[in-house]
C-alpha positions in Angstrom: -4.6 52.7 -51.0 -4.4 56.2 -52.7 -5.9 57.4 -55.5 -3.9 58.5 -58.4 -6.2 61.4 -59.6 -7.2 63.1 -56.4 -4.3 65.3 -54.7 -4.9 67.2 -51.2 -3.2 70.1 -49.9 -3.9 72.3 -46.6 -7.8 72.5 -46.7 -8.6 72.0 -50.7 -8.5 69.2 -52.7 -7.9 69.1 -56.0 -9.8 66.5 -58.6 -8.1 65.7 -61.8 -9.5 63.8 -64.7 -7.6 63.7 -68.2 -7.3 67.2 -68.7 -10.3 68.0 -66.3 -9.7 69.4 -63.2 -11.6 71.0 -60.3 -10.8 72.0 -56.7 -12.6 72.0 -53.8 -12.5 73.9 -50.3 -14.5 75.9 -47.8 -12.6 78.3 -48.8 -12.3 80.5 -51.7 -9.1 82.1 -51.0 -7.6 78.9 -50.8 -8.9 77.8 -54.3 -8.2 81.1 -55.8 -4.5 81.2 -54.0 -4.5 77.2 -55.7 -5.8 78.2 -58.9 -2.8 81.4 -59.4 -0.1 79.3 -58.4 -1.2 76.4 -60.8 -1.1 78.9 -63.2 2.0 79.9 -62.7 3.5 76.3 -63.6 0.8 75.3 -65.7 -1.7 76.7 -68.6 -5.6 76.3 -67.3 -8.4 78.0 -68.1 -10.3 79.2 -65.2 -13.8 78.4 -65.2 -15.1 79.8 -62.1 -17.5 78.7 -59.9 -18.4 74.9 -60.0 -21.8 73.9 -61.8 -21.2 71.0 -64.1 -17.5 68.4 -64.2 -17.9 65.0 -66.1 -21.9 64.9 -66.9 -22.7 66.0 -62.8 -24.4 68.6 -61.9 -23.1 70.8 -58.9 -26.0 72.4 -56.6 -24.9 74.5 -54.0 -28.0 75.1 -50.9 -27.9 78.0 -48.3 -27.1 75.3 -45.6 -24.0 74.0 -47.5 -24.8 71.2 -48.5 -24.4 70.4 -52.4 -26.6 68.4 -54.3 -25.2 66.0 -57.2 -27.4 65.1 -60.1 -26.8 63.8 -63.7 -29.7 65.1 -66.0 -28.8 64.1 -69.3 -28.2 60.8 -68.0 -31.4 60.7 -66.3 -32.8 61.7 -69.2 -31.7 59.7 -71.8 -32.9 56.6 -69.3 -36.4 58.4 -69.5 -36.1 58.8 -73.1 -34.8 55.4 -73.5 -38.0 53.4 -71.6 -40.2 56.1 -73.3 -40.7 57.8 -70.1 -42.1 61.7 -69.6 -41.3 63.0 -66.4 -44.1 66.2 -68.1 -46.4 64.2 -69.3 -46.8 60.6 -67.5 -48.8 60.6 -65.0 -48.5 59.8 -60.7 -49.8 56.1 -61.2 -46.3 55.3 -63.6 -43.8 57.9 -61.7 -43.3 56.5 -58.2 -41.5 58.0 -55.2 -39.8 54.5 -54.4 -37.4 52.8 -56.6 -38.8 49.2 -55.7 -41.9 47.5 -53.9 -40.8 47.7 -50.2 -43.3 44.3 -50.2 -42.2 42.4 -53.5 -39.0 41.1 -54.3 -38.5 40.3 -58.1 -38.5 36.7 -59.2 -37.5 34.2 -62.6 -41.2 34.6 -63.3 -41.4 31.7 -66.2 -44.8 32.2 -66.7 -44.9 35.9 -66.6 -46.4 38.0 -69.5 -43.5 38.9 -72.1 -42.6 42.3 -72.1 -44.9 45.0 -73.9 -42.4 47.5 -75.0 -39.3 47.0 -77.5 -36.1 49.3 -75.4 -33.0 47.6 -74.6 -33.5 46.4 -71.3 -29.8 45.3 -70.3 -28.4 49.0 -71.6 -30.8 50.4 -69.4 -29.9 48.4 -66.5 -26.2 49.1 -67.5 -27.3 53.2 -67.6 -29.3 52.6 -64.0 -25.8 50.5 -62.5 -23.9 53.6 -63.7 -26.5 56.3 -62.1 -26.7 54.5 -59.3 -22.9 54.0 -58.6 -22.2 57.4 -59.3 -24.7 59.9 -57.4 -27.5 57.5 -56.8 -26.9 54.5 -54.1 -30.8 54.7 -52.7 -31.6 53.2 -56.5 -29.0 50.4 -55.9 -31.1 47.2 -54.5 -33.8 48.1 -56.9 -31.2 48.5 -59.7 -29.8 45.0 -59.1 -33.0 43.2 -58.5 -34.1 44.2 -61.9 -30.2 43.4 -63.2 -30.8 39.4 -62.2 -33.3 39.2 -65.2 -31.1 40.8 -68.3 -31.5 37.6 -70.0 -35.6 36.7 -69.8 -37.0 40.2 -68.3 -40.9 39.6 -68.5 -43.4 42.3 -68.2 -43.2 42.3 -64.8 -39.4 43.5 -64.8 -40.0 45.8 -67.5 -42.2 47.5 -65.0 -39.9 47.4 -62.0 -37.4 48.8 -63.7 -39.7 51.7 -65.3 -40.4 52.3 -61.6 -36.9 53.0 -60.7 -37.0 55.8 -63.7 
């Protein structure tokens, strides 16, 4: 199995989408050693350090580790339930994606839903967020995904709990 987009050489790798590319490596010689040679052969634009490739955002900490996040798409999910990470308050933000005691069921005879936002292209945003840079959001994500076609107010809430 091989990936036809991803390329690795002697310590870097090298990520290419479309006409999108980015290379990564401990080192910075290397990449900069990479980055003349490709242009050698091939006409790039050198952006410099990595921050932003494809919608994710690239945070570098002091211990090394880098941090992947996707604001606009977390944001247009906010936007799209009517969320305000500024303005709503503690008891609708929650620090867990799901109820660790509650598992999400049919609920026939559950209140319909209060609010008019597309529930299934939500869920469709969340499966995407979640495959991408967010797995901890996954079983809530597809509990919530069971119920596209009758969602109640009771899903509508779960799923505004993941947001």
């Amino acid at each position: 199995f091989f990936d036809t987009c991803v390329f690795t050489k002697k310590g870097i790798i090298l990520v290419l989408y479309v006409d999108d590319g980015i290379l990564i490596s401990p080192s910075k010689s290397l990449i900069n050693e990479e980055i003349k040679s490709l242009m050698d052969n091939v006409d790039l634009t050198d952006d410099g350090e990595l921050k932003d490739y494809l919608g994710t955002r690239f945070v570098k900490h002091d211990d090394r580790s880098i941090e992947l996040t996707q604001p606009n798409m977390i944001n247009r999910i906010l936007k799209l339930v009517n969320l305000d990470p500024d303005n709503d308050t503690p008891k609708t933000l929650r620090d867990t994606p799901a109820s660790p005691t509650h598992l999400l069921d049919k609920d026939p005879d559950g209140k319909p839903r209060q609010q008019n936002w597309d529930y299934r292209g939500v869920i469709g945003c969340l499966s995407y967020l979640q495959a991408m840079i967010r797995p901890d959001i996954t079983m809530a994500v597809q509990q919530c995904a069971r119920f596209c076609n009758e969602p109640t107010k009771e899903h509508e809430e779960a799923v505004k709990r993941i947001c």
